[in-house]
FILO-249427 format. One record per residue (C-alpha): z, y, x. Coordinates in nm, 2 decimals. Each point is the difference from the previous one (the first is absolute). Layout:
BEGIN
<rec><zz>Z</zz><yy>Y</yy><xx>X</xx></rec>
...
//
This chain:
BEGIN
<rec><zz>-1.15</zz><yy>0.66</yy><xx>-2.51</xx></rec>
<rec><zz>0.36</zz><yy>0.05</yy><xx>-0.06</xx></rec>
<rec><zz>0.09</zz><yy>0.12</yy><xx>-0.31</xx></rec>
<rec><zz>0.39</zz><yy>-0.07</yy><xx>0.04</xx></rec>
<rec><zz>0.13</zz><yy>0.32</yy><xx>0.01</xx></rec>
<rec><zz>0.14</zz><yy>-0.06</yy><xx>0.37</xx></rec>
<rec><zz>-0.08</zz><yy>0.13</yy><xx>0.34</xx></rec>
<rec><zz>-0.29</zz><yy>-0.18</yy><xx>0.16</xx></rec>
<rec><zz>0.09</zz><yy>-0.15</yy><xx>0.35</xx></rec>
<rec><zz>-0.34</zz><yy>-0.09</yy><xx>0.18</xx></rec>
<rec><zz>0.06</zz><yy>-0.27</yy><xx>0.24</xx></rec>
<rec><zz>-0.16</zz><yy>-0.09</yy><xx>0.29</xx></rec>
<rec><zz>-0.01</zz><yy>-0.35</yy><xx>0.20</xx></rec>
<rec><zz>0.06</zz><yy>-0.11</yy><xx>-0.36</xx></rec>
<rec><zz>-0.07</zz><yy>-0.39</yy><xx>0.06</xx></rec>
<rec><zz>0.18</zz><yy>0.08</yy><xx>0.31</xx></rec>
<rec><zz>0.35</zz><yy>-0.09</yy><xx>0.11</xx></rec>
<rec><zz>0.11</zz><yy>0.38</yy><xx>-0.01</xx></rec>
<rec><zz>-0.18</zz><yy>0.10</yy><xx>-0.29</xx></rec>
<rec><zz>0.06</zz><yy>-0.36</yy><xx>-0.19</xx></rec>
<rec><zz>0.33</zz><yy>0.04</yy><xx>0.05</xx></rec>
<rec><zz>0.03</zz><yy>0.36</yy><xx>-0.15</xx></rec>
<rec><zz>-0.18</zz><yy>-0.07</yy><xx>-0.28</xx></rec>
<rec><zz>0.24</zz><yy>-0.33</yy><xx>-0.09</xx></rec>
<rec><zz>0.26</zz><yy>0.24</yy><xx>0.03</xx></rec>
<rec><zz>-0.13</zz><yy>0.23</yy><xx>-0.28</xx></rec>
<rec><zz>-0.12</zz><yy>-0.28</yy><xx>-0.20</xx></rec>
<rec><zz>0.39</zz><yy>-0.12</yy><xx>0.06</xx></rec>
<rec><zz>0.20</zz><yy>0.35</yy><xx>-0.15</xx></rec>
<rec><zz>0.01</zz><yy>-0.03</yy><xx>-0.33</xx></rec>
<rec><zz>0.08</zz><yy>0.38</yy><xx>-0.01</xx></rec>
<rec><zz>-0.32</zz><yy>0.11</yy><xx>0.23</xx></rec>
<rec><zz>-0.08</zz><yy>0.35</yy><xx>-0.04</xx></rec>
<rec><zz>-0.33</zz><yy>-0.17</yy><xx>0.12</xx></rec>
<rec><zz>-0.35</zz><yy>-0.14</yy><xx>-0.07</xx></rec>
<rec><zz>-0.19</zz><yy>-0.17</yy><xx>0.32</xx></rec>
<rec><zz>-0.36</zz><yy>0.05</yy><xx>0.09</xx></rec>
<rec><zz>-0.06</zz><yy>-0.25</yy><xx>0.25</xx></rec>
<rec><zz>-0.28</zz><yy>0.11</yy><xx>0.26</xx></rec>
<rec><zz>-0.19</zz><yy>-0.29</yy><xx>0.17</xx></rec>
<rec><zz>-0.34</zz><yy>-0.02</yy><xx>0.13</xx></rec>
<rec><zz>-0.12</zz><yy>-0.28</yy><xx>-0.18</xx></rec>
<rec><zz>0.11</zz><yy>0.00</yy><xx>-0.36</xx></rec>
<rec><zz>-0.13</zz><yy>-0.33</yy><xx>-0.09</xx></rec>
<rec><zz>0.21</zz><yy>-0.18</yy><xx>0.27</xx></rec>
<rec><zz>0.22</zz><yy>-0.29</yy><xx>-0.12</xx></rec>
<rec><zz>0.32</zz><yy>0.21</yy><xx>0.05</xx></rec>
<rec><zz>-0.16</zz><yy>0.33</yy><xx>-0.16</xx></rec>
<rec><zz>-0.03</zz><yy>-0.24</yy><xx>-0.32</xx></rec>
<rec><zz>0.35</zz><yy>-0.08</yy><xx>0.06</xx></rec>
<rec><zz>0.08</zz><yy>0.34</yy><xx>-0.06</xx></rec>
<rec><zz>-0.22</zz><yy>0.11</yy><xx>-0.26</xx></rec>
<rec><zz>0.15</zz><yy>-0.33</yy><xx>-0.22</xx></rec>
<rec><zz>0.37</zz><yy>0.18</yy><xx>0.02</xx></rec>
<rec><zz>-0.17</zz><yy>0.28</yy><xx>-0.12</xx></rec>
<rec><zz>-0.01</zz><yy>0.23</yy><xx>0.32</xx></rec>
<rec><zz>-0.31</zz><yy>0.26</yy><xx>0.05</xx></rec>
<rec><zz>-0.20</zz><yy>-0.16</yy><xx>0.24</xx></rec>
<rec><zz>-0.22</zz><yy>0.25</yy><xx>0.20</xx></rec>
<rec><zz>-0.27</zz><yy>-0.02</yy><xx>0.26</xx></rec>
<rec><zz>0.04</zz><yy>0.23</yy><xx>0.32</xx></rec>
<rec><zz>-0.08</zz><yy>-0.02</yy><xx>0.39</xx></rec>
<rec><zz>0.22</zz><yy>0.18</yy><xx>0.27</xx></rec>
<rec><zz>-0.35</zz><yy>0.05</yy><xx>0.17</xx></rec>
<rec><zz>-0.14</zz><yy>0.26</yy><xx>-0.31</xx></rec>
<rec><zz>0.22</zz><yy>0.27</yy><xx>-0.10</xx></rec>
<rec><zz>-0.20</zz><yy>0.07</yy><xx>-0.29</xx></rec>
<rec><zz>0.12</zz><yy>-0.35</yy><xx>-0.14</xx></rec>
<rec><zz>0.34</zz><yy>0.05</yy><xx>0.11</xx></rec>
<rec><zz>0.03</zz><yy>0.37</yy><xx>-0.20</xx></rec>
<rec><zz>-0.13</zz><yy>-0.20</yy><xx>-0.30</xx></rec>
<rec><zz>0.24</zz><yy>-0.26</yy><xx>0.04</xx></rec>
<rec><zz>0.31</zz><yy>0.26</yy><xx>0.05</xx></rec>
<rec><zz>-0.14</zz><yy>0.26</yy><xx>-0.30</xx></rec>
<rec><zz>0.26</zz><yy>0.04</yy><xx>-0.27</xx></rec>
<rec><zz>0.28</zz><yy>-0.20</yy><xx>0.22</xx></rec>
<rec><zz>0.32</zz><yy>0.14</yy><xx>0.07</xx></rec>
<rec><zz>0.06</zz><yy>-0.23</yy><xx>0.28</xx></rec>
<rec><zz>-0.13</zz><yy>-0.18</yy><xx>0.25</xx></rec>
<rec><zz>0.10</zz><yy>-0.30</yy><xx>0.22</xx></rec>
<rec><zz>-0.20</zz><yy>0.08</yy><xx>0.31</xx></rec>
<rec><zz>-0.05</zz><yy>-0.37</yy><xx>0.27</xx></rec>
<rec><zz>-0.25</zz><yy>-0.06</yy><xx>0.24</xx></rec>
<rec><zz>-0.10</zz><yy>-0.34</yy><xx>0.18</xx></rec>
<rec><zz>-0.04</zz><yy>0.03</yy><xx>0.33</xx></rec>
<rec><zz>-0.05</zz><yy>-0.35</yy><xx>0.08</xx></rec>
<rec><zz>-0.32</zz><yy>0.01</yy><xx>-0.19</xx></rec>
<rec><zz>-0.16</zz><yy>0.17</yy><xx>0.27</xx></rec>
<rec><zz>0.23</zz><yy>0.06</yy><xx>0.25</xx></rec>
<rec><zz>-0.11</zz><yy>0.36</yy><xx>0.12</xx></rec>
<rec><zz>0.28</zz><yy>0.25</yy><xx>0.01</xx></rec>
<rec><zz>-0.33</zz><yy>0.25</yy><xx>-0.02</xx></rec>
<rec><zz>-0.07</zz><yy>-0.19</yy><xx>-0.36</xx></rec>
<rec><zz>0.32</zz><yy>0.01</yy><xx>-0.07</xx></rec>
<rec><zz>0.09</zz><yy>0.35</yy><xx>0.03</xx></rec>
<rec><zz>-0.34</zz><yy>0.10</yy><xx>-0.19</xx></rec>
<rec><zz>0.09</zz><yy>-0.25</yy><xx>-0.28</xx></rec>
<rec><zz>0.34</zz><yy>0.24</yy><xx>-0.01</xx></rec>
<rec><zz>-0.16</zz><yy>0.34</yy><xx>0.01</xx></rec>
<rec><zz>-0.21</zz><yy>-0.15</yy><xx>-0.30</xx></rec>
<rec><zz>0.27</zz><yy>-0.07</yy><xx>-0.18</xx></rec>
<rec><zz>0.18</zz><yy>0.30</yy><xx>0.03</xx></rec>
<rec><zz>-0.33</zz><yy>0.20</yy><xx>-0.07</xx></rec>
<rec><zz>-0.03</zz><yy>-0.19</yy><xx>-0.33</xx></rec>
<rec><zz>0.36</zz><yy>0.08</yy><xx>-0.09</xx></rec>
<rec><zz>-0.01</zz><yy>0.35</yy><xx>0.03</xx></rec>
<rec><zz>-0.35</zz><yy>0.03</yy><xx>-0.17</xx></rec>
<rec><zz>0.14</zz><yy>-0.22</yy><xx>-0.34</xx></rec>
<rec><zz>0.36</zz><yy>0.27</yy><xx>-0.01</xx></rec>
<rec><zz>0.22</zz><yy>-0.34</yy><xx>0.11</xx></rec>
<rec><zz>0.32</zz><yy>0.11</yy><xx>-0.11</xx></rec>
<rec><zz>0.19</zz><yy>-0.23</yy><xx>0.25</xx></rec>
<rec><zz>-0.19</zz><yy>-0.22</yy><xx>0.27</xx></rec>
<rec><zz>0.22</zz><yy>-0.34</yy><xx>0.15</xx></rec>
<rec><zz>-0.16</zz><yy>-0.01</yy><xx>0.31</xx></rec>
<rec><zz>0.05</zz><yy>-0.35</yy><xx>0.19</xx></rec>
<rec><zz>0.04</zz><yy>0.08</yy><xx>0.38</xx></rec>
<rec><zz>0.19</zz><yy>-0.06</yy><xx>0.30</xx></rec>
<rec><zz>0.10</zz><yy>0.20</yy><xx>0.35</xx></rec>
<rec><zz>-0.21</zz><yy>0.11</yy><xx>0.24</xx></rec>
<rec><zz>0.13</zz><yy>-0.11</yy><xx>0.28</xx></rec>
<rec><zz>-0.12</zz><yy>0.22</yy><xx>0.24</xx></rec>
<rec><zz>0.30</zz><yy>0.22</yy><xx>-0.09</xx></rec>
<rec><zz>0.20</zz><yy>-0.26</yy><xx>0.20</xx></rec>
<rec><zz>-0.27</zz><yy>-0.14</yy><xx>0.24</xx></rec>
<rec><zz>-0.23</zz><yy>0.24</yy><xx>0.13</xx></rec>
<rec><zz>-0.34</zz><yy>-0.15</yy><xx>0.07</xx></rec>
<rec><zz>0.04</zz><yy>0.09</yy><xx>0.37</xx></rec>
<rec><zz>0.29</zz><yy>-0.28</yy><xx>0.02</xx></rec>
<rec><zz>-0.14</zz><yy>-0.32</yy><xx>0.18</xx></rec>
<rec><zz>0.24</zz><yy>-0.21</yy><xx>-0.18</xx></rec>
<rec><zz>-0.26</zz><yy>-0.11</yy><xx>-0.22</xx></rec>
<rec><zz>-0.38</zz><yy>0.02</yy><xx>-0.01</xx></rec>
<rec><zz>-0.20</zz><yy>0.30</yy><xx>-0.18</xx></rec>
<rec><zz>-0.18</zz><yy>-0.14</yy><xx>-0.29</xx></rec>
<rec><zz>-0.31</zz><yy>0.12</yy><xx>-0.15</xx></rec>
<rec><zz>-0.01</zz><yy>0.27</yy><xx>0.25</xx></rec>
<rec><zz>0.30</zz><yy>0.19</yy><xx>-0.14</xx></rec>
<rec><zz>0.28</zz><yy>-0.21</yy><xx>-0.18</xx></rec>
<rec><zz>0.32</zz><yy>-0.17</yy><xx>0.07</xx></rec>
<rec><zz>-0.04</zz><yy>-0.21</yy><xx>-0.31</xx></rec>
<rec><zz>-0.31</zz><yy>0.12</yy><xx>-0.20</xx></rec>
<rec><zz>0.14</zz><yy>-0.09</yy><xx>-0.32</xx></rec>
<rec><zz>0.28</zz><yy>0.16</yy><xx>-0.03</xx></rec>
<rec><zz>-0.11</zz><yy>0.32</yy><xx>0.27</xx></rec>
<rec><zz>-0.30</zz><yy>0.05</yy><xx>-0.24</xx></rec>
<rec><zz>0.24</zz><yy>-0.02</yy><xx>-0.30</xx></rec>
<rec><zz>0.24</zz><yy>0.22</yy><xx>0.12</xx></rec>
<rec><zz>-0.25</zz><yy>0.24</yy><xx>0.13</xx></rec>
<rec><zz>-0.16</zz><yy>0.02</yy><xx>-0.32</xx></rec>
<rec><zz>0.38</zz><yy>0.14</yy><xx>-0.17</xx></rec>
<rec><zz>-0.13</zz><yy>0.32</yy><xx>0.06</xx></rec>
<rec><zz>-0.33</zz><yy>0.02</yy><xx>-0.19</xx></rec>
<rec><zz>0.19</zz><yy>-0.03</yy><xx>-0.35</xx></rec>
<rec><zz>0.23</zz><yy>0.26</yy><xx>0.11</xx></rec>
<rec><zz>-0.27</zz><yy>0.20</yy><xx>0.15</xx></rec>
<rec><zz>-0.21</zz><yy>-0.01</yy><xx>-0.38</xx></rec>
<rec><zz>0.33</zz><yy>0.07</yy><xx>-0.18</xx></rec>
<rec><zz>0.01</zz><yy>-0.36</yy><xx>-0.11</xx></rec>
<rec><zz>0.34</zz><yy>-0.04</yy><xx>-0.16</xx></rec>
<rec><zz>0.11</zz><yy>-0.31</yy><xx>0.18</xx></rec>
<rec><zz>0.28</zz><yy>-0.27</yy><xx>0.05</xx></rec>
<rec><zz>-0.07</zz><yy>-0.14</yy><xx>0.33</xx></rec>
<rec><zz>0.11</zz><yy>-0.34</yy><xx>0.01</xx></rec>
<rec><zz>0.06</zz><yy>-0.20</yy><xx>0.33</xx></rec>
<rec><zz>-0.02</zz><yy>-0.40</yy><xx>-0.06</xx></rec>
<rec><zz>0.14</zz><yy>-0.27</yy><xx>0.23</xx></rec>
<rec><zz>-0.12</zz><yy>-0.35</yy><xx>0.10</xx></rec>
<rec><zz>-0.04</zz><yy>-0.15</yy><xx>-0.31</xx></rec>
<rec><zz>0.09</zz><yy>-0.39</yy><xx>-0.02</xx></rec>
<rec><zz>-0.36</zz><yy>-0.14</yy><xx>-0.16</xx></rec>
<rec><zz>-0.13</zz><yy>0.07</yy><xx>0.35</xx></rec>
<rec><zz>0.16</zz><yy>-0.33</yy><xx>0.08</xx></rec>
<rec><zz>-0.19</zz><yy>-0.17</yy><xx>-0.31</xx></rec>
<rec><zz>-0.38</zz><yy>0.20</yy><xx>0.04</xx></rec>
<rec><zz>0.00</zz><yy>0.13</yy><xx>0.34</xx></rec>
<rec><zz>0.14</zz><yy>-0.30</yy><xx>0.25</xx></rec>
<rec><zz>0.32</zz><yy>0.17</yy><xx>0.08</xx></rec>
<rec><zz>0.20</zz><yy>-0.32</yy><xx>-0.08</xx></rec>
<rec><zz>0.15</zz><yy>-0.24</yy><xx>0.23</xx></rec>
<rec><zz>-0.25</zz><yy>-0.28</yy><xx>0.13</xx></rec>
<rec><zz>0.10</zz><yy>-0.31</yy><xx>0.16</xx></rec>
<rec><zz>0.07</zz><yy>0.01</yy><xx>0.37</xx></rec>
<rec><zz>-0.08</zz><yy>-0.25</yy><xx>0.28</xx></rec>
<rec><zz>0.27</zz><yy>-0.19</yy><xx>-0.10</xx></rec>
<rec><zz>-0.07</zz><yy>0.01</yy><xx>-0.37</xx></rec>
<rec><zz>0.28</zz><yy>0.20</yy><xx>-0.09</xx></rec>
<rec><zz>-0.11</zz><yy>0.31</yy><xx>-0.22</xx></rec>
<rec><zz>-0.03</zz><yy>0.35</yy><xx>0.25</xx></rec>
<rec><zz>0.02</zz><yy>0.32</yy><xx>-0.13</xx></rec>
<rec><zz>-0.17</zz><yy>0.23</yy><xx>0.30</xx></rec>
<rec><zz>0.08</zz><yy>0.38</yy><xx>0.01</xx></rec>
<rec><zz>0.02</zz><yy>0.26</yy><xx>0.29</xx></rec>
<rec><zz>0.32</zz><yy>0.12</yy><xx>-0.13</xx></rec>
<rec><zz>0.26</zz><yy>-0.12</yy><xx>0.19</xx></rec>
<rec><zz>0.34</zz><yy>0.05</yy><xx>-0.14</xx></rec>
<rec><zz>-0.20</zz><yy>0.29</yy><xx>-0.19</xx></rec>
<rec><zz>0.09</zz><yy>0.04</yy><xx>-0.38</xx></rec>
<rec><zz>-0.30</zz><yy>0.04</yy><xx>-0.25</xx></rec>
<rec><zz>-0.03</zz><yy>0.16</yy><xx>-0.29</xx></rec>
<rec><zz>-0.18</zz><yy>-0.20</yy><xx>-0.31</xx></rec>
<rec><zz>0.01</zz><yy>-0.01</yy><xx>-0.34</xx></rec>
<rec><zz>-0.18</zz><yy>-0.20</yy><xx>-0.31</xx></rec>
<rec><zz>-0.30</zz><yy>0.19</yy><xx>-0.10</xx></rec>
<rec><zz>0.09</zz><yy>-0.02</yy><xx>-0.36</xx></rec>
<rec><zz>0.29</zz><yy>0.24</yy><xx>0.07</xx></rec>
<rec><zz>-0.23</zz><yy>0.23</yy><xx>0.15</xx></rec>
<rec><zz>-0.17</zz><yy>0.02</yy><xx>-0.34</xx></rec>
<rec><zz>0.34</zz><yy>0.04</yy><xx>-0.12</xx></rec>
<rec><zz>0.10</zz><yy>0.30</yy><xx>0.21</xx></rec>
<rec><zz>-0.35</zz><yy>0.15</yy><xx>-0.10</xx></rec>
<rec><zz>0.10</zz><yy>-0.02</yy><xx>-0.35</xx></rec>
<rec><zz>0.35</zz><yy>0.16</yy><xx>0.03</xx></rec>
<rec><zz>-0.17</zz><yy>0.27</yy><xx>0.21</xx></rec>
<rec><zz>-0.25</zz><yy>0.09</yy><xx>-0.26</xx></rec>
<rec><zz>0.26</zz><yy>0.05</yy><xx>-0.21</xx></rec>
<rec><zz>0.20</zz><yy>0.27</yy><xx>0.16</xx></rec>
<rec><zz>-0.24</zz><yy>0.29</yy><xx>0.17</xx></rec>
<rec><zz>0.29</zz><yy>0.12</yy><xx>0.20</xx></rec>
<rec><zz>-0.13</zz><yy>-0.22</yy><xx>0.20</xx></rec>
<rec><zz>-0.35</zz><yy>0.17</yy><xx>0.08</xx></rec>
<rec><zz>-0.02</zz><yy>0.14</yy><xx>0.32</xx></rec>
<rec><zz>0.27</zz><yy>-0.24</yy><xx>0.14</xx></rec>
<rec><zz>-0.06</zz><yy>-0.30</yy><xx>0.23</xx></rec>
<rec><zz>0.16</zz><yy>-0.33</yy><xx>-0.11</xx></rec>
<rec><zz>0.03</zz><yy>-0.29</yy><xx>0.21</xx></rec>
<rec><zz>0.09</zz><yy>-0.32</yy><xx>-0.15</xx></rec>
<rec><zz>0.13</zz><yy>-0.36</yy><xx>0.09</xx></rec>
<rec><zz>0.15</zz><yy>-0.34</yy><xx>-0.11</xx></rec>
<rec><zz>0.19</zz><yy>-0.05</yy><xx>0.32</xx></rec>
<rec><zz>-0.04</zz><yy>0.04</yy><xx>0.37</xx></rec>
<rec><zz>0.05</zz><yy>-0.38</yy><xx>0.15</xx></rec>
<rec><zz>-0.08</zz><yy>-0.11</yy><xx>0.37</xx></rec>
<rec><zz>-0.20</zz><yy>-0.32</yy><xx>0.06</xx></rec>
<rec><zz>0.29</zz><yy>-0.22</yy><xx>0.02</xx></rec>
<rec><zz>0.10</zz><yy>0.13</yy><xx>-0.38</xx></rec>
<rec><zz>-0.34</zz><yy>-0.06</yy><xx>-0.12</xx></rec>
<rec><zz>-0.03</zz><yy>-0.37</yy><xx>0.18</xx></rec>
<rec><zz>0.37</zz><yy>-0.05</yy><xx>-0.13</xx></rec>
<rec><zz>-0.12</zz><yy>0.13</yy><xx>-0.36</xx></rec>
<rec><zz>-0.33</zz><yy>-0.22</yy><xx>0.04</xx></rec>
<rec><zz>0.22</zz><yy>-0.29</yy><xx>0.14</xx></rec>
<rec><zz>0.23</zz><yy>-0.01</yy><xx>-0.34</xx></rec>
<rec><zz>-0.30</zz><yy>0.08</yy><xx>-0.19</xx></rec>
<rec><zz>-0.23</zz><yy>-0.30</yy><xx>0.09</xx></rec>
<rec><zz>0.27</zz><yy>-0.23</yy><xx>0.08</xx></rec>
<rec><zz>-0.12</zz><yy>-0.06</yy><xx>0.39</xx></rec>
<rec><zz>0.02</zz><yy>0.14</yy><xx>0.30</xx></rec>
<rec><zz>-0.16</zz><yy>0.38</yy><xx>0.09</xx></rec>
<rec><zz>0.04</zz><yy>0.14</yy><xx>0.33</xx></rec>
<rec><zz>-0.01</zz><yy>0.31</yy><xx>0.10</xx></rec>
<rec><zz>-0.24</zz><yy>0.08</yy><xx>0.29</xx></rec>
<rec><zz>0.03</zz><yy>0.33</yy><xx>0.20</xx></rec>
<rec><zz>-0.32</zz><yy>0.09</yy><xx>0.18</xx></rec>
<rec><zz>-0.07</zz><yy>0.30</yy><xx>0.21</xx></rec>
<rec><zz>-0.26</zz><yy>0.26</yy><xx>-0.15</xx></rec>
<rec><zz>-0.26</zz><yy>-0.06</yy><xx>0.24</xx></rec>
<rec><zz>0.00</zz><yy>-0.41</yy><xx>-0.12</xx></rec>
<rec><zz>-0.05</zz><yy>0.10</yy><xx>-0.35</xx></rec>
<rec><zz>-0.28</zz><yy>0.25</yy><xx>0.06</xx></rec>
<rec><zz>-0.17</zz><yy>-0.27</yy><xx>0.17</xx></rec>
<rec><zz>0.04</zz><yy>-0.28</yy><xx>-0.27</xx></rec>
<rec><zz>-0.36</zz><yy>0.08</yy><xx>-0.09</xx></rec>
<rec><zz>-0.01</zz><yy>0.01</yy><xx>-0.40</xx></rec>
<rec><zz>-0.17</zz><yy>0.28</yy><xx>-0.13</xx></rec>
<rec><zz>0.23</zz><yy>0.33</yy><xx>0.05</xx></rec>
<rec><zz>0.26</zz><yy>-0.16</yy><xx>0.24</xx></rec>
<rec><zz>-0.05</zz><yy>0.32</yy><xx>0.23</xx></rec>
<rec><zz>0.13</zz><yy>0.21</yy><xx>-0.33</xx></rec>
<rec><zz>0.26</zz><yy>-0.24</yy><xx>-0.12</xx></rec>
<rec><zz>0.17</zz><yy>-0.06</yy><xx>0.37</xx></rec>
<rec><zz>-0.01</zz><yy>0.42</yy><xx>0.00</xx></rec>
<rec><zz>0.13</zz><yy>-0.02</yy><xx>-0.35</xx></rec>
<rec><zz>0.31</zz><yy>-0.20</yy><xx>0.08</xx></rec>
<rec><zz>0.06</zz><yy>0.17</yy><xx>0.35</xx></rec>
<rec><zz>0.06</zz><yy>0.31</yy><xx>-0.18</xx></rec>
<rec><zz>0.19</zz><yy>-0.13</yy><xx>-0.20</xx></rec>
<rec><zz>0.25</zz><yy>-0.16</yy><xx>0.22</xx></rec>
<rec><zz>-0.06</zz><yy>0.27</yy><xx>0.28</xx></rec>
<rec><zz>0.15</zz><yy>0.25</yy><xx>-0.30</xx></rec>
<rec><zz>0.20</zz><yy>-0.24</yy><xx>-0.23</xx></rec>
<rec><zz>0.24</zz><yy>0.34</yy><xx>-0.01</xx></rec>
<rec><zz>-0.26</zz><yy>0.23</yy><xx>-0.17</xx></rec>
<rec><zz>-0.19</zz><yy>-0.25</yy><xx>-0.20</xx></rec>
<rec><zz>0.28</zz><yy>-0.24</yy><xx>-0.18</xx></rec>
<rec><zz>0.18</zz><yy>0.32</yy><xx>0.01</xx></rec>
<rec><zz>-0.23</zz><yy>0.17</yy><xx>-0.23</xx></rec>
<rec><zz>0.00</zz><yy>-0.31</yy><xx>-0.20</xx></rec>
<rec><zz>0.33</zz><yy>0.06</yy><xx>-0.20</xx></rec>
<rec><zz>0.06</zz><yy>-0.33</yy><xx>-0.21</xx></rec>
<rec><zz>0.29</zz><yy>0.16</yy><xx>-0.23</xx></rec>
<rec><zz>-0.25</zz><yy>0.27</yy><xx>-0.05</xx></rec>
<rec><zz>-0.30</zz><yy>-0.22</yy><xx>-0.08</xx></rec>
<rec><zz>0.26</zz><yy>-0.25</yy><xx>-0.27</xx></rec>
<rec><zz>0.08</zz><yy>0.34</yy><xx>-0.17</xx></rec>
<rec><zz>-0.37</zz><yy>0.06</yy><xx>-0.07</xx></rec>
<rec><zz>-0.07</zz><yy>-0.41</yy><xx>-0.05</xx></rec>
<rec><zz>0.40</zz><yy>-0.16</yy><xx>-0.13</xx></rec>
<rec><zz>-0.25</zz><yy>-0.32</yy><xx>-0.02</xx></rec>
<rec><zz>-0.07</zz><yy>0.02</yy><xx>0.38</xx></rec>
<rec><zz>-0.09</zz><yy>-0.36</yy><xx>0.13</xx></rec>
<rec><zz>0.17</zz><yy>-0.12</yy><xx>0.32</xx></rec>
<rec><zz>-0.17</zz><yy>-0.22</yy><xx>0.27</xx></rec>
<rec><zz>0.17</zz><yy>-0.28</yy><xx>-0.13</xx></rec>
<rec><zz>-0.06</zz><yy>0.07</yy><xx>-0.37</xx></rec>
<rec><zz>-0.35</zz><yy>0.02</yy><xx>0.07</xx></rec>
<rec><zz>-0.06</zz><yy>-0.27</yy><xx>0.17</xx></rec>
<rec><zz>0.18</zz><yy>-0.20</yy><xx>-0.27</xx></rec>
<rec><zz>-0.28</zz><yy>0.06</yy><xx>-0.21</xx></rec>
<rec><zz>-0.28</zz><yy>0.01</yy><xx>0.25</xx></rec>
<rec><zz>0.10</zz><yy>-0.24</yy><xx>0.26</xx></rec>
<rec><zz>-0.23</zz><yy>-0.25</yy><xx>-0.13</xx></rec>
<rec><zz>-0.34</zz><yy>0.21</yy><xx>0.03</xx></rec>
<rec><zz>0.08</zz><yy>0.04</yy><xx>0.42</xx></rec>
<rec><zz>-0.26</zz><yy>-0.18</yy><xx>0.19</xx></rec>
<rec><zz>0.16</zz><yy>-0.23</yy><xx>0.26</xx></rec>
<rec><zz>-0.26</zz><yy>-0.14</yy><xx>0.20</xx></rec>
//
């Protein structure tokens, strides 16, 4: 129960990069007009503890039962709004999870909702295009198609929400096997199909950051903000990695097709993923503006400022 006097921001993904990093961000400002609730399914997880111990509300909720969700929000004035798709991987789920959310928020009188999304990219790629394979019967890339697609449901409900488009964020290269890997040679490889392509990432921390400054100004509701660090190519990221782990990185350019076929659970999505974003590096780094995104977050990490602090937790083998 918070009994601070300030406005309660109920946080979702809370043990989560996205969410963990907002509430960090909170916990950081020693001037927060803000107490966190942090929502998690299982409240007696070792991280949950963590959070209880620096004296954050820790709350039990499930994206699947909106009745636990409206519970969870009552009384908030916020709410940082994340899904996981790769928990299920069912742009179906995902968009249900969304409509769940934004159900709950308008049922508990959210006063300003930080939703987490991305593009649909349909808007670029019609589904019709046989540049790329249909997935799941109807997407492009199902996590961010579903995502995007779901925008409208909180406008629809009279949800007052910042949408808030994310980029690639750089722990994929630590927990999702994104980092380079040694080639036949030996020499470390980092494989993308985006040619000369630039792509948008950023540290997830600072996306917890820009939640935090977004909360605080509700000019903001009813906007969409899209954030990043930088926008590198491969060979800046293998450069960046190079320097970084004091050996070699290469950077390895393979065609679309190669990558869907690489056979790890969602290559078909993440070789779509990347296509679109090289096929329209214009629209999608050019939504990304990074003087924009270091006015919301001054602290903003580069690549290379990131990986001087994480370099060491990149698998390379």
């Amino acid at each position: 129960m918070n009994t601070s006097g300030k406005k309660v921001i109920a946080v979702m993904g809370a043990t989560g990069a996205q969410g963990g990093g907002l509430i960090r961000a909170i916990l950081a400002d020693k001037d927060s007009p803000f107490a966190v609730r942090a929502i998690t399914r299982d409240v007696n997880s070792e991280a949950a503890k963590a959070l209880a111990k620096q004296g954050v509300e820790v709350v039990a909720a499930n994206v699947d039962d909106v009745a636990s969700l409206e519970k969870a929000f009552a009384g908030a004035y916020g709410a940082f709004l994340v899904t996981f798709f790769w928990a299920h991987m069912s742009g179906e789920r995902e968009a249900t999870e969304a409509k769940n959310l934004a159900t709950a928020c308008k049922a508990a009188g959210i006063k300003h909702a930080v939703w987490s999304t991305l593009e649909d990219t349909r808007q670029w790629l019609p589904i019709t295009d046989a540049r790329m394979p249909v997935l799941q019967g109807k997407y492009n890339v199902p996590h961010f198609d579903a995502k995007g697609e779901a925008n409208a449901l909180f406008t629809q409900l009279g949800v007052p929400t910042t949408f808030l488009n994310t980029s690639f964020y750089w722990e994929n290269f630590i927990y999702f096997g994104a980092g380079p890997k040694p080639g036949p040679d030996g020499t470390l490889t980092l494989t993308l199909p985006m040619g000369d392509k630039k792509l948008p990432g950023i540290a997830s921390g600072d996306i917890g950051k820009a939640a935090n400054a977004i909360f605080k100004d509700a000019s903001m509701i009813g906007k969409t903000i899209s954030i990043a660090g930088e926008h590198l190519t491969g060979e800046q990221m293998a450069a960046a990695m190079s320097k970084a782990f004091g050996k070699p990185v290469r950077y390895q350019a393979v065609p679309p097709d190669v990558y869907r076929g690489f056979g790890f659970p969602g290559a078909d999505e993440m070789g779509n993923m990347y296509q679109i974003k090289a096929d329209f590096e214009a629209d999608y780094c050019g939504a990304r503006d990074l003087a924009a995104t270091r006015k919301l977050v001054p602290s903003l990490q580069t690549f290379e400022a990131w990986l001087s602090q994480n370099a060491s937790q990149i698998p390379l083998s």
